[in-house]
PDB file of N, CA, C and O in Angstrom, chain B, residues numbered from 101:
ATOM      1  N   UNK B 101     153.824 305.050  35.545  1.00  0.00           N
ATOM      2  CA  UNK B 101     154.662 303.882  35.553  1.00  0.00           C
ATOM      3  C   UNK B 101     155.838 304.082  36.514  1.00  0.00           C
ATOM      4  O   UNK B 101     156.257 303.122  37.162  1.00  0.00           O
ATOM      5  N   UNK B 102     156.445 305.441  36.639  1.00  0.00           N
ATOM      6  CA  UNK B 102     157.655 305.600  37.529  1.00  0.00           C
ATOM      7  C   UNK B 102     157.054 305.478  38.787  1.00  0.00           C
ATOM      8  O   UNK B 102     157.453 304.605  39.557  1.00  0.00           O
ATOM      9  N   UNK B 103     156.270 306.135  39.056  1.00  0.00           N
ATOM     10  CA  UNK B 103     155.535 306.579  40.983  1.00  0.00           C
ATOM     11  C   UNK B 103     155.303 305.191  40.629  1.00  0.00           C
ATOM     12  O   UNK B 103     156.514 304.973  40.655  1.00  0.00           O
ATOM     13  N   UNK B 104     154.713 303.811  40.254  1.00  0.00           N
ATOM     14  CA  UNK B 104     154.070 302.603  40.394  1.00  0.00           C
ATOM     15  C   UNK B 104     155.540 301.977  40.890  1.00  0.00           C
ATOM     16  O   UNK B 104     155.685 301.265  41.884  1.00  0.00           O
ATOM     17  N   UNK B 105     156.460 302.349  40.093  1.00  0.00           N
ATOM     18  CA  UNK B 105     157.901 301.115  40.536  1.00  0.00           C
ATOM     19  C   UNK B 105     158.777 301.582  41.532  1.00  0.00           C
ATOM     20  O   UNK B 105     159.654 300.881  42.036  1.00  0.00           O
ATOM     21  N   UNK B 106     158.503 303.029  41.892  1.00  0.00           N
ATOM     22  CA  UNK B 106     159.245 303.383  42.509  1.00  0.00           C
ATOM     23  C   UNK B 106     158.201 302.888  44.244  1.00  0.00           C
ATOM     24  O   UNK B 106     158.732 302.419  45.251  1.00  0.00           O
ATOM     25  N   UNK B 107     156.954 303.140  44.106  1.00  0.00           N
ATOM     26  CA  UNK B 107     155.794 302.822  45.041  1.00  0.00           C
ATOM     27  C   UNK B 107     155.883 301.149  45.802  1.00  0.00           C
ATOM     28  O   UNK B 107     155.719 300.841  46.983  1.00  0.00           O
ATOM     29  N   UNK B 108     156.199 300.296  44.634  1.00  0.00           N
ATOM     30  CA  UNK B 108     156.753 299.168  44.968  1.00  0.00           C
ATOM     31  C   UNK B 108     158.284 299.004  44.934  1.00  0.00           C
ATOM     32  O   UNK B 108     158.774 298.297  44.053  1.00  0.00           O
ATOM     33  N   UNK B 109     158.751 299.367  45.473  1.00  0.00           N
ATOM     34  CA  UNK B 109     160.794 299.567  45.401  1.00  0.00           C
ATOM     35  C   UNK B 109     161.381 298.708  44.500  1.00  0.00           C
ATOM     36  O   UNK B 109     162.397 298.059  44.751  1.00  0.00           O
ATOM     37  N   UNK B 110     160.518 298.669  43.010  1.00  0.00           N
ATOM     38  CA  UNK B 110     160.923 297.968  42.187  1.00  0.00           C
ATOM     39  C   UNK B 110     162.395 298.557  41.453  1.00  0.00           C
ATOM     40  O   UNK B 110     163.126 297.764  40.860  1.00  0.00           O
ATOM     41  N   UNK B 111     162.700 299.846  41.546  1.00  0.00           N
ATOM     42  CA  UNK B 111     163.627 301.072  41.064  1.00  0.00           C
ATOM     43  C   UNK B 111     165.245 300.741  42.143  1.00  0.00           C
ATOM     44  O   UNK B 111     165.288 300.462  43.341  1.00  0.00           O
ATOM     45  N   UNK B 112     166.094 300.866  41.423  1.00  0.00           N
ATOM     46  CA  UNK B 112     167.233 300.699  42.745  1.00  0.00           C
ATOM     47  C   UNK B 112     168.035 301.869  42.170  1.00  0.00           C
ATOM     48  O   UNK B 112     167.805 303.008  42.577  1.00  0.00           O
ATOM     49  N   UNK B 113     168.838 301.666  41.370  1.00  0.00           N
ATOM     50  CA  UNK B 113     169.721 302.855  40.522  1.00  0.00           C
ATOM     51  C   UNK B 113     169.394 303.075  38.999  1.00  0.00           C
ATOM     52  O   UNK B 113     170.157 303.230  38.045  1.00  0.00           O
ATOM     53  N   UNK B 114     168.519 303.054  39.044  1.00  0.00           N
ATOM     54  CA  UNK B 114     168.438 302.783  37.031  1.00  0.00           C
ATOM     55  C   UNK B 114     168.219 304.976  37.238  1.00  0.00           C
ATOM     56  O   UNK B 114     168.978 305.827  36.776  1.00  0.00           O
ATOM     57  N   UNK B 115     167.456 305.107  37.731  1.00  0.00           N
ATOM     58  CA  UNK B 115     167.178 306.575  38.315  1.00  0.00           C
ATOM     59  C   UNK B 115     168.087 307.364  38.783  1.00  0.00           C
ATOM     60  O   UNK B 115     167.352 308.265  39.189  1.00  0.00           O
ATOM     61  N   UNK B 116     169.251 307.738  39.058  1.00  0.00           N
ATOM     62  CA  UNK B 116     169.874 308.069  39.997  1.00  0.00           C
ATOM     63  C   UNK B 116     169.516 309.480  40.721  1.00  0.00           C
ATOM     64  O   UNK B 116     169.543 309.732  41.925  1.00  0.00           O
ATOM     65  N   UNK B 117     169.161 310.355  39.594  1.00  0.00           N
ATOM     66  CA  UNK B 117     169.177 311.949  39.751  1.00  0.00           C
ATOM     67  C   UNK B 117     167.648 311.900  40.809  1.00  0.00           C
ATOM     68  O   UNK B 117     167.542 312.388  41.934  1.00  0.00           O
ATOM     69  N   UNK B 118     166.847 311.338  40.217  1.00  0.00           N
ATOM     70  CA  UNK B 118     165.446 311.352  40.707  1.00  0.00           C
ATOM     71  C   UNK B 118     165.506 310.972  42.383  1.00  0.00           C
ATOM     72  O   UNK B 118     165.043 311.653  43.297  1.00  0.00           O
ATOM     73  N   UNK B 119     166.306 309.519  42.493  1.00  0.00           N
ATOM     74  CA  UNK B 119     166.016 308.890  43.506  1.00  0.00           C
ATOM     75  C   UNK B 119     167.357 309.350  44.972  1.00  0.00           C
ATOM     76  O   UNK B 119     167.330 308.981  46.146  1.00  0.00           O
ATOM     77  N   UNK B 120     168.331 310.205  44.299  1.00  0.00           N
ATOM     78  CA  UNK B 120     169.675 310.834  45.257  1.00  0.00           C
ATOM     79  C   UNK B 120     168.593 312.557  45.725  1.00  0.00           C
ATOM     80  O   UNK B 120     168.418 313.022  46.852  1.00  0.00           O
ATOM     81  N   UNK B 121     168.273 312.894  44.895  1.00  0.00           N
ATOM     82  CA  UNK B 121     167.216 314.422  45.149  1.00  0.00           C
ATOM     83  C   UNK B 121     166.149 313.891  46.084  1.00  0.00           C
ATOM     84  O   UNK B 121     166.102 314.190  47.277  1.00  0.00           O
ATOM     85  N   UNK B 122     165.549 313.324  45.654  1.00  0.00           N
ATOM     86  CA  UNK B 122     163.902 312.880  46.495  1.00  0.00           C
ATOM     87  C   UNK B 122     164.716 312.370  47.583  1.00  0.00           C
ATOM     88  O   UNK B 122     164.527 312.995  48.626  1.00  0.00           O
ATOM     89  N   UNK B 123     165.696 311.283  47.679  1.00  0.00           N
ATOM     90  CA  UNK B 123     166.203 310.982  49.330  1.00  0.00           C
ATOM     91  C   UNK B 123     166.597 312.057  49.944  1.00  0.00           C
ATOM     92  O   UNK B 123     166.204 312.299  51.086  1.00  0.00           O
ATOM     93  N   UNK B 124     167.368 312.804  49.332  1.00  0.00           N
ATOM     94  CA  UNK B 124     168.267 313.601  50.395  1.00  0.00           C
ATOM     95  C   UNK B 124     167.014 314.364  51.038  1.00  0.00           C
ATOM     96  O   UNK B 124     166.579 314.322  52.189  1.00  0.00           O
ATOM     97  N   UNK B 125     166.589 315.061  49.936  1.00  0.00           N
ATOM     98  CA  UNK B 125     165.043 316.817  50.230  1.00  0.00           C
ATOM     99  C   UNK B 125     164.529 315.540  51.260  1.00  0.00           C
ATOM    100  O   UNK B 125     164.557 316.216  52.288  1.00  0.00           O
ATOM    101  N   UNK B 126     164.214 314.590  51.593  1.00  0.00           N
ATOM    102  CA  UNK B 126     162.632 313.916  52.634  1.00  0.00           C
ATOM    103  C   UNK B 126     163.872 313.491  53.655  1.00  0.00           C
ATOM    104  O   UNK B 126     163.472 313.576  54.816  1.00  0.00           O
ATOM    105  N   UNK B 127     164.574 313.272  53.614  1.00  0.00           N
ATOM    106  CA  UNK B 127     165.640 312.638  54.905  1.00  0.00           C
ATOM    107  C   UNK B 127     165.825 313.961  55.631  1.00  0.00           C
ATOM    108  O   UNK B 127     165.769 314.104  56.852  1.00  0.00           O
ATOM    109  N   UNK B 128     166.125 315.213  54.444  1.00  0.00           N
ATOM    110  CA  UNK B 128     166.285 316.253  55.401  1.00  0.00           C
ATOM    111  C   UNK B 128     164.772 317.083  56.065  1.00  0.00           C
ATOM    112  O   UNK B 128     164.767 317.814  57.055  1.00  0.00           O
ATOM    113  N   UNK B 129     163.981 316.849  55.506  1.00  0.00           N
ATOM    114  CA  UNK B 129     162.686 317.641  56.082  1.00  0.00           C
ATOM    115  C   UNK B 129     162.123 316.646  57.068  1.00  0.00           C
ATOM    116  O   UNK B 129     161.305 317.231  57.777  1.00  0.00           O
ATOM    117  N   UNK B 130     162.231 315.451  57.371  1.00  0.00           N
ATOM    118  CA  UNK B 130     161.614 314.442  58.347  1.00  0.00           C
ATOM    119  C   UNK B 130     162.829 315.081  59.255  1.00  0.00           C
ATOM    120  O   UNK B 130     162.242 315.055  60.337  1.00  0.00           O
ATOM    121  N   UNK B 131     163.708 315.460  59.459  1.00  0.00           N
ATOM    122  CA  UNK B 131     164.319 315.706  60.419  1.00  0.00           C
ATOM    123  C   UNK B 131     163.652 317.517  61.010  1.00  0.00           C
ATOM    124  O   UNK B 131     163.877 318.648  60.579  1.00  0.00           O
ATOM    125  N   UNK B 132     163.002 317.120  61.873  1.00  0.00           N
ATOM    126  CA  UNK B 132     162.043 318.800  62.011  1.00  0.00           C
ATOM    127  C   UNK B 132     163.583 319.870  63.100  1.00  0.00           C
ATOM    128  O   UNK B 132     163.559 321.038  63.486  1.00  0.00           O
ATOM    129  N   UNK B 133     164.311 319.171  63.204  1.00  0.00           N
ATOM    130  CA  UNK B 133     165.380 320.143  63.976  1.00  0.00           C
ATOM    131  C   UNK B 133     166.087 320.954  62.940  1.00  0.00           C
ATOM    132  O   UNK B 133     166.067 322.175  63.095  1.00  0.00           O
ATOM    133  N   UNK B 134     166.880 320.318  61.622  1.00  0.00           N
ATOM    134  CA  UNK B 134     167.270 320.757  60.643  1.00  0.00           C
ATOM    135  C   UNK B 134     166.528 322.261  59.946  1.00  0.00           C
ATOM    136  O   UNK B 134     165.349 322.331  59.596  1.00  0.00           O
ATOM    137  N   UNK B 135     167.185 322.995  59.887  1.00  0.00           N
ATOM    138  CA  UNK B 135     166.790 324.420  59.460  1.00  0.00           C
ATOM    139  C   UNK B 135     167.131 324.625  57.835  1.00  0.00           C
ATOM    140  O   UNK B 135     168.295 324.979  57.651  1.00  0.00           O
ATOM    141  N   UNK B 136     166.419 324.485  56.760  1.00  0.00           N
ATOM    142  CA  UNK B 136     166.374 324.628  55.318  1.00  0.00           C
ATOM    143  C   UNK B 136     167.578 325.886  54.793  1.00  0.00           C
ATOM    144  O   UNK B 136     167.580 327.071  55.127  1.00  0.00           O
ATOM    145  N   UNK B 137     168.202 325.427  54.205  1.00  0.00           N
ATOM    146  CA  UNK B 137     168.808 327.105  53.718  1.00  0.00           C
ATOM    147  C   UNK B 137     168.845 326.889  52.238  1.00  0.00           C
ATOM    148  O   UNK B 137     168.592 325.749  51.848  1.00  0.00           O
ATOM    149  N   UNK B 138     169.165 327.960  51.219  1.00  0.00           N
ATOM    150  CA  UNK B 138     169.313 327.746  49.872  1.00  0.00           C
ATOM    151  C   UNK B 138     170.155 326.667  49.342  1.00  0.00           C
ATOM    152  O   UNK B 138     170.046 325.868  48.413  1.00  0.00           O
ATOM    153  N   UNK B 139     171.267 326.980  50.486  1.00  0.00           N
ATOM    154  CA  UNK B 139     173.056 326.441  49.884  1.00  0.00           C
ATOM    155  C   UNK B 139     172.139 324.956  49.674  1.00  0.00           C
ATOM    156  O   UNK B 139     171.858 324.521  48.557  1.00  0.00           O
ATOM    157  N   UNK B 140     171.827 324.432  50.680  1.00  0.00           N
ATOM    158  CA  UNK B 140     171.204 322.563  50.835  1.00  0.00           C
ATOM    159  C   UNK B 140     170.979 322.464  49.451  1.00  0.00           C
ATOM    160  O   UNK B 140     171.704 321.584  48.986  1.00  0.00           O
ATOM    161  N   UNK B 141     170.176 323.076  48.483  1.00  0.00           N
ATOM    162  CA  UNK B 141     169.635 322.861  47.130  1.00  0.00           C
ATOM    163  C   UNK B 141     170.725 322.608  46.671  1.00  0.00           C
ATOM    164  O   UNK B 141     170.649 321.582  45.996  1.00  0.00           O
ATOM    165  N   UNK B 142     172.110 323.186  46.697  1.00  0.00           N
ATOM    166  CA  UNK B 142     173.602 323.163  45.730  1.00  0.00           C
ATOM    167  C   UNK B 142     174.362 321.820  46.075  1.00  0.00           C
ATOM    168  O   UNK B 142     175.041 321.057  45.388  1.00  0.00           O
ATOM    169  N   UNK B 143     173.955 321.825  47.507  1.00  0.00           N
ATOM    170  CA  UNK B 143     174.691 320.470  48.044  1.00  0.00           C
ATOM    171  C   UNK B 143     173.966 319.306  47.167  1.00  0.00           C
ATOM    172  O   UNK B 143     174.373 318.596  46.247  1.00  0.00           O
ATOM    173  N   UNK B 144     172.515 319.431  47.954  1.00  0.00           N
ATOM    174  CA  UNK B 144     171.958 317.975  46.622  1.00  0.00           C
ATOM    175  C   UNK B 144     172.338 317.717  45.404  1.00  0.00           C
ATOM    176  O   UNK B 144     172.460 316.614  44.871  1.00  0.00           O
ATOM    177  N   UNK B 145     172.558 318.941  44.894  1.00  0.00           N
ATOM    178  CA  UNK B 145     172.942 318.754  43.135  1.00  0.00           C
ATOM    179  C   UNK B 145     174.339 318.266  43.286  1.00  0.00           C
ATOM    180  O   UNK B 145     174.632 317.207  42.730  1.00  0.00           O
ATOM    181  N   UNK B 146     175.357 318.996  44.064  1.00  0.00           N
ATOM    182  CA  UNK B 146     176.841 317.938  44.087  1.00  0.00           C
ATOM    183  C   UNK B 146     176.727 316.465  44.786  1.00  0.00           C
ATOM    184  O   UNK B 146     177.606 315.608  44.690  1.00  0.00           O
ATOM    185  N   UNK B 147     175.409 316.297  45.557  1.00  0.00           N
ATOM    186  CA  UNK B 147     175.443 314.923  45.513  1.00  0.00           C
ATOM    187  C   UNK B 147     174.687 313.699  44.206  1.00  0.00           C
ATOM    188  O   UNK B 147     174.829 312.483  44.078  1.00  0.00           O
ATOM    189  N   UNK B 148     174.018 314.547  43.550  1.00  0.00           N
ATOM    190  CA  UNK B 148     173.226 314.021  42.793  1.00  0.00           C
ATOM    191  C   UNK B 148     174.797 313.464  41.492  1.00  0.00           C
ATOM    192  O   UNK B 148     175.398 312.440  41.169  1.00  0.00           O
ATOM    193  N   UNK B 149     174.798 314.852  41.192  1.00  0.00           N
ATOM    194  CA  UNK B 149     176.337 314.653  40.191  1.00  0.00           C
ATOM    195  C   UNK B 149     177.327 313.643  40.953  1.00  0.00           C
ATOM    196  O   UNK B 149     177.883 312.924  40.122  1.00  0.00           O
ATOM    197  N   UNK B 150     177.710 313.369  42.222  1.00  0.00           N
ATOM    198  CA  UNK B 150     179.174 312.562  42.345  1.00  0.00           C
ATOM    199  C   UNK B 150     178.515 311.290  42.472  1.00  0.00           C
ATOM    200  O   UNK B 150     178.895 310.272  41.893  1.00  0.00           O
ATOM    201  N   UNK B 151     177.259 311.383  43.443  1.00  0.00           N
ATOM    202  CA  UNK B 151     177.269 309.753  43.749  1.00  0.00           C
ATOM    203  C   UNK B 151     177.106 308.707  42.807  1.00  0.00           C
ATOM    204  O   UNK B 151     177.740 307.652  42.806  1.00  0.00           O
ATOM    205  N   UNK B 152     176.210 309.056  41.992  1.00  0.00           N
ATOM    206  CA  UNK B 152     176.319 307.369  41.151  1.00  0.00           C
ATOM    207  C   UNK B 152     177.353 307.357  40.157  1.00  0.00           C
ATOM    208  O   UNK B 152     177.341 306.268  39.582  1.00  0.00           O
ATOM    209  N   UNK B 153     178.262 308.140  39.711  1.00  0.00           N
ATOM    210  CA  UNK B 153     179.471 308.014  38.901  1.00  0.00           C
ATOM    211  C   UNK B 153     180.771 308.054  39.478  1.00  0.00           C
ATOM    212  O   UNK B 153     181.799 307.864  38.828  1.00  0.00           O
ATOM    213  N   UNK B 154     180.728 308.322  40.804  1.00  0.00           N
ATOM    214  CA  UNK B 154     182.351 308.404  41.688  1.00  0.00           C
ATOM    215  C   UNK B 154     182.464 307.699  42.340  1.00  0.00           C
ATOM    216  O   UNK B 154     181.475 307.002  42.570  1.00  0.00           O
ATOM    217  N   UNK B 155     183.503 307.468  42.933  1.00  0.00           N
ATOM    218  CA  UNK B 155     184.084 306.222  43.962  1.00  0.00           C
ATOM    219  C   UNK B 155     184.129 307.195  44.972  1.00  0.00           C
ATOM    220  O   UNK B 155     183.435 306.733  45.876  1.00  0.00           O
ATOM    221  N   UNK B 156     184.610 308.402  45.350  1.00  0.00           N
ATOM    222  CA  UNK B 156     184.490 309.257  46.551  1.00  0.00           C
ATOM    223  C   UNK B 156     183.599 310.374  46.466  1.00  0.00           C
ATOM    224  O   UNK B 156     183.270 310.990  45.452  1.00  0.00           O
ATOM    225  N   UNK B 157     183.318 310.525  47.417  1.00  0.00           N
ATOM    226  CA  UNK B 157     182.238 311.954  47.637  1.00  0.00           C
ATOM    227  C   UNK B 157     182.962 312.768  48.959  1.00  0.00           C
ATOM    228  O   UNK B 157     183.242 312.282  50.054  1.00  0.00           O
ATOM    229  N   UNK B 158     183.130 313.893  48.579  1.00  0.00           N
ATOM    230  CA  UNK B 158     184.045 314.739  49.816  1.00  0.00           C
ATOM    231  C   UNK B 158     182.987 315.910  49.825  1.00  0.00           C
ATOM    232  O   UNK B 158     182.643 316.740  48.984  1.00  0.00           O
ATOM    233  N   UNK B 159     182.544 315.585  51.362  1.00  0.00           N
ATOM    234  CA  UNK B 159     181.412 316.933  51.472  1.00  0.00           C
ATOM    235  C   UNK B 159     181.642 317.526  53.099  1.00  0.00           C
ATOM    236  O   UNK B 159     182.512 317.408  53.963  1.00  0.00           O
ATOM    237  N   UNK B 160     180.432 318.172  52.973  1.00  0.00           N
ATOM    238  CA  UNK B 160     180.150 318.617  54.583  1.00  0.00           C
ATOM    239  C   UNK B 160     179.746 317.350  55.310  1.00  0.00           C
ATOM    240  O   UNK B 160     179.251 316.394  54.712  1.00  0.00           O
ATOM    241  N   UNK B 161     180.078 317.375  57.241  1.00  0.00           N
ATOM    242  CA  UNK B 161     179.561 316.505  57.854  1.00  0.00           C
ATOM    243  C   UNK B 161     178.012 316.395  57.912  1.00  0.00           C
ATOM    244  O   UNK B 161     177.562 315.520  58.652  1.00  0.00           O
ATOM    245  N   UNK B 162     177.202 317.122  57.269  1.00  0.00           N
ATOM    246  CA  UNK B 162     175.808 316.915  57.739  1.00  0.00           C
ATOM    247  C   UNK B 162     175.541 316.050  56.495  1.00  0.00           C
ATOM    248  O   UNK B 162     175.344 314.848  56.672  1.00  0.00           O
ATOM    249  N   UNK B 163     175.520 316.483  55.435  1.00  0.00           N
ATOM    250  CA  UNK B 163     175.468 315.876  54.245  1.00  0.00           C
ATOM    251  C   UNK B 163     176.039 314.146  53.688  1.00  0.00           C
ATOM    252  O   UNK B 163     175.723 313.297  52.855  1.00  0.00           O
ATOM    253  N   UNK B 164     177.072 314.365  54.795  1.00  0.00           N
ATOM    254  CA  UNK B 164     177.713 312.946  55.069  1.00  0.00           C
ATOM    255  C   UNK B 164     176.639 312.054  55.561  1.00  0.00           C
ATOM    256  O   UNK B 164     176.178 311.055  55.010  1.00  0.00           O
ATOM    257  N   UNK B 165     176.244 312.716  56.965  1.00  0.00           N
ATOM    258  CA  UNK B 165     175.189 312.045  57.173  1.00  0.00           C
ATOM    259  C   UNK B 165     173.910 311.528  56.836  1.00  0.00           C
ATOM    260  O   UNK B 165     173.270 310.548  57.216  1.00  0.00           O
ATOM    261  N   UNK B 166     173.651 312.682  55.814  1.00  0.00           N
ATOM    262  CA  UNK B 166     172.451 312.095  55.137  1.00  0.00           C
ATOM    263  C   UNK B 166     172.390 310.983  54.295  1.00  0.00           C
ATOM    264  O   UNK B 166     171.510 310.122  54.271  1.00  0.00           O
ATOM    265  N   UNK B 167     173.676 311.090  53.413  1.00  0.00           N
ATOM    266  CA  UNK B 167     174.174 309.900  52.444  1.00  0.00           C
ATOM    267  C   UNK B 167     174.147 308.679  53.378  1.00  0.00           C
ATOM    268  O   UNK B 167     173.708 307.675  52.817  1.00  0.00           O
ATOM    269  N   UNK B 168     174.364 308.578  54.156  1.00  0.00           N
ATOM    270  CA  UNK B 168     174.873 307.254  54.941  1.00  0.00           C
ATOM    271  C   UNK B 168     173.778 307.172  55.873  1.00  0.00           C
ATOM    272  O   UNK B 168     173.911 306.252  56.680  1.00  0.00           O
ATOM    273  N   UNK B 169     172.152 308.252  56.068  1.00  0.00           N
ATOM    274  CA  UNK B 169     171.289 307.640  56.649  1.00  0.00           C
ATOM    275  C   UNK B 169     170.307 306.162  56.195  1.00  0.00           C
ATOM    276  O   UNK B 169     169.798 305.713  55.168  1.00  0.00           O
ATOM    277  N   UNK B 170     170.436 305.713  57.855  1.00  0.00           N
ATOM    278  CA  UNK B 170     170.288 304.430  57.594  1.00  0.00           C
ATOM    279  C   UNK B 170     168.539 303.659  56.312  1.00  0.00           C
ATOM    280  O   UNK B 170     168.296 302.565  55.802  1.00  0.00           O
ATOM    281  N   UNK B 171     168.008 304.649  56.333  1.00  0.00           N
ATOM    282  CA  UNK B 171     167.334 304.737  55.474  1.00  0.00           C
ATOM    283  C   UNK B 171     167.332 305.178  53.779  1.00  0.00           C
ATOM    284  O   UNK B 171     166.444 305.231  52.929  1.00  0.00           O
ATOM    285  N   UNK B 172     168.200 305.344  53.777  1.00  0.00           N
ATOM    286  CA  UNK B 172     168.851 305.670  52.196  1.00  0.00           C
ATOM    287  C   UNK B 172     169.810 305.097  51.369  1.00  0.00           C
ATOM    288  O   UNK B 172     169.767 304.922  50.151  1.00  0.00           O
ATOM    289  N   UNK B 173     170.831 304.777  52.311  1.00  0.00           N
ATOM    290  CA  UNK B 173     171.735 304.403  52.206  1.00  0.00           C
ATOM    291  C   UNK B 173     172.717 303.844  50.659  1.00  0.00           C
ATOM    292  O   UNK B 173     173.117 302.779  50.188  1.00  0.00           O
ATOM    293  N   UNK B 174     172.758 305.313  50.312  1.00  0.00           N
ATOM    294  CA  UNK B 174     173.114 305.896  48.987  1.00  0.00           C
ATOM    295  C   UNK B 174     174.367 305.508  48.720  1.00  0.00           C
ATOM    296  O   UNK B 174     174.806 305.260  47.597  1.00  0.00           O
ATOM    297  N   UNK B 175     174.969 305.451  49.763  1.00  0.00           N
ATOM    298  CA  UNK B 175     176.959 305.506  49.681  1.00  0.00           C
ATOM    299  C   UNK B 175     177.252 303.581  48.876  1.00  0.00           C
ATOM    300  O   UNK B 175     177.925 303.204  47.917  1.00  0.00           O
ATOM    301  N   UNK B 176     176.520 302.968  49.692  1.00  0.00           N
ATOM    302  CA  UNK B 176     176.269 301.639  49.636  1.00  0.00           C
ATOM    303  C   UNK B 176     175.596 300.873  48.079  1.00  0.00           C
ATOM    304  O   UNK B 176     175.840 299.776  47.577  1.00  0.00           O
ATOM    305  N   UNK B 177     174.796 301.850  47.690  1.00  0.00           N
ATOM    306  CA  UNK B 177     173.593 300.936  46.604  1.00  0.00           C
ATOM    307  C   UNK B 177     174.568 301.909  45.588  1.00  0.00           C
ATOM    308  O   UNK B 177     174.759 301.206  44.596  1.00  0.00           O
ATOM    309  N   UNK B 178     175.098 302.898  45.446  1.00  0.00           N
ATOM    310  CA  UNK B 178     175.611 302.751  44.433  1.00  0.00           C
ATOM    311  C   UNK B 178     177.398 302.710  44.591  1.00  0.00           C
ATOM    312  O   UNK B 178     178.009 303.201  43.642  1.00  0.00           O
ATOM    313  N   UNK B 179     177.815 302.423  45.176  1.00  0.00           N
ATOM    314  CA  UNK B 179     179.566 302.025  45.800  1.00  0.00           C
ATOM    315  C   UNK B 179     179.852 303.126  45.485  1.00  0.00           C
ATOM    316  O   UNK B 179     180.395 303.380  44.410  1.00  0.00           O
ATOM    317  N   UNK B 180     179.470 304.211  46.569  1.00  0.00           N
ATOM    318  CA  UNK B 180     180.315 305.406  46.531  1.00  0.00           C
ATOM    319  C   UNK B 180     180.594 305.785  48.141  1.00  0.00           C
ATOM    320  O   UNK B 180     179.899 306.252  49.043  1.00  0.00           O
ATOM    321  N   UNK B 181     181.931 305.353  48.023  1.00  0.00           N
ATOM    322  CA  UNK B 181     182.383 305.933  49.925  1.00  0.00           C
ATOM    323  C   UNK B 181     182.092 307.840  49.790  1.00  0.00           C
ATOM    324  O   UNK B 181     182.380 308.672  48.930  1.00  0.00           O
ATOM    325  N   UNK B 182     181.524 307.889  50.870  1.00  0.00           N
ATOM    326  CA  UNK B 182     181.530 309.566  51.077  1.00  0.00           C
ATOM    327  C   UNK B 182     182.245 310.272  52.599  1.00  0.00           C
ATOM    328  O   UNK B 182     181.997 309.965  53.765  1.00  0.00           O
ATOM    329  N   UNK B 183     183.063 311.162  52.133  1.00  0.00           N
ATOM    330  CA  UNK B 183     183.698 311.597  53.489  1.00  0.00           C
ATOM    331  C   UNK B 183     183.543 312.767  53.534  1.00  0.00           C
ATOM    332  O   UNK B 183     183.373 313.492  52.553  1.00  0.00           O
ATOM    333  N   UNK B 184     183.600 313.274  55.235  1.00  0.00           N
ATOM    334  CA  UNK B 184     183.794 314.496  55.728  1.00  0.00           C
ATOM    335  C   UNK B 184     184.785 315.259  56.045  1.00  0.00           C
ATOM    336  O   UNK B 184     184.828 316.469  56.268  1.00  0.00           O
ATOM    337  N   UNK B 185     186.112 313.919  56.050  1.00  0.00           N
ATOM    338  CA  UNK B 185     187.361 314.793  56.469  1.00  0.00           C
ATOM    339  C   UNK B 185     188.162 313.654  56.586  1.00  0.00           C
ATOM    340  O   UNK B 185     188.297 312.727  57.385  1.00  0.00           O
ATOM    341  N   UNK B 186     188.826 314.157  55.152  1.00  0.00           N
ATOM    342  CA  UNK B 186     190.162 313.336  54.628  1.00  0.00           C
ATOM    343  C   UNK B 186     191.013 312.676  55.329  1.00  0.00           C
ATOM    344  O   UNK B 186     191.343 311.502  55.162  1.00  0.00           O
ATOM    345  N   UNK B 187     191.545 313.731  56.472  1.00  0.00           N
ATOM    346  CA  UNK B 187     192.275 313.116  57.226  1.00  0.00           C
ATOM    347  C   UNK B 187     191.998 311.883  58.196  1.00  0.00           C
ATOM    348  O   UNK B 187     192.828 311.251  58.850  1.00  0.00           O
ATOM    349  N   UNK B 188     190.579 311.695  58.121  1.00  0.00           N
ATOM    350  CA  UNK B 188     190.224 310.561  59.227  1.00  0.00           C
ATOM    351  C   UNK B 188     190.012 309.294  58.698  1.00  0.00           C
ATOM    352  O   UNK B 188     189.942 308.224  59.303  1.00  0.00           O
ATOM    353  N   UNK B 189     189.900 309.557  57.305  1.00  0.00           N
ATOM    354  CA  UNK B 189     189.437 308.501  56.338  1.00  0.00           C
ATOM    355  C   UNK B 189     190.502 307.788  55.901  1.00  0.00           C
ATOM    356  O   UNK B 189     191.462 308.271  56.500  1.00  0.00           O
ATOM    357  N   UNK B 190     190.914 306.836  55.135  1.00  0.00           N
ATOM    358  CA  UNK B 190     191.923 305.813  54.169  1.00  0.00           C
ATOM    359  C   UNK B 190     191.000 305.881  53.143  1.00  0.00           C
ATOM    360  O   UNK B 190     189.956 305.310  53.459  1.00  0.00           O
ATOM    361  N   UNK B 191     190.987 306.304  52.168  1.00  0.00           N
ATOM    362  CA  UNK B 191     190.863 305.835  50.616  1.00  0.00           C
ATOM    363  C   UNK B 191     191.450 304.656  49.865  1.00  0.00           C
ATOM    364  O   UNK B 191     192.612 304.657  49.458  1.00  0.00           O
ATOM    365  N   UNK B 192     190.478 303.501  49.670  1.00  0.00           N
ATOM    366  CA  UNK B 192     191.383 302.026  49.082  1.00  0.00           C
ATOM    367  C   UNK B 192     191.380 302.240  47.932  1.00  0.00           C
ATOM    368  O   UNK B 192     191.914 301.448  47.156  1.00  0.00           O
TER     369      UNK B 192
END
C-alpha cells in the first residue's frame, strides 16, 4: 500500500522520515561526481529530524543543496527555510 501511493505521488508529508531519507540517499547517488562518506548517513538523520518540525535548518553547503534540489524540494513542501551560512541569510 505505501510503494502503491508513494508510486503514484499520492504521499506528500504524511511520511516524513521515509520520504526526507529516500530523497536525500537517490539525489545524492544520481549525482555520480559526489563521493559517499559515512558522516552523509548523520547528515540525513539531522535532516530527517529538523525538516518537517523546524522552521530553520542550519547545515553544510552541499546538504543545502540537496534540500533545495529542484527535484525534491523539501525546504518548500514542508516550510522549512534551510541555510548554509547565517550570515548571508535574514531569518523572518
Amino acid at each position: 500500500m505505501i510503494h502503491t501511493a508513494f508510486r503514484k505521488n499520492k504521499l506528500t508529508v504524511e511520511m516524513p522520515s521515509l520520504l526526507i531519507s529516500a530523497g536525500l540517499h537517490a539525489a545524492f547517488r544520481w549525482d555520480k561526481k559526489r563521493i559517499f562518506k559515512p558522516n552523509d548517513w548523520h547528515d540525513f538523520h539531522h535532516a530527517v529530524a529538523a525538516i518537517p518540525y523546524c522552521d530553520y535548518f542550519l547545515t553544510e553547503h552541499n546538504l543545502r543543496n540537496l534540500v533545495a534540489d529542484k527535484n525534491l524540494k523539501l525546504g518548500s513542501l514542508f516550510k522549512c527555510q534551510t541555510f548554509s551560512d547565517a550570515k548571508k541569510q535574514s531569518m523572518h
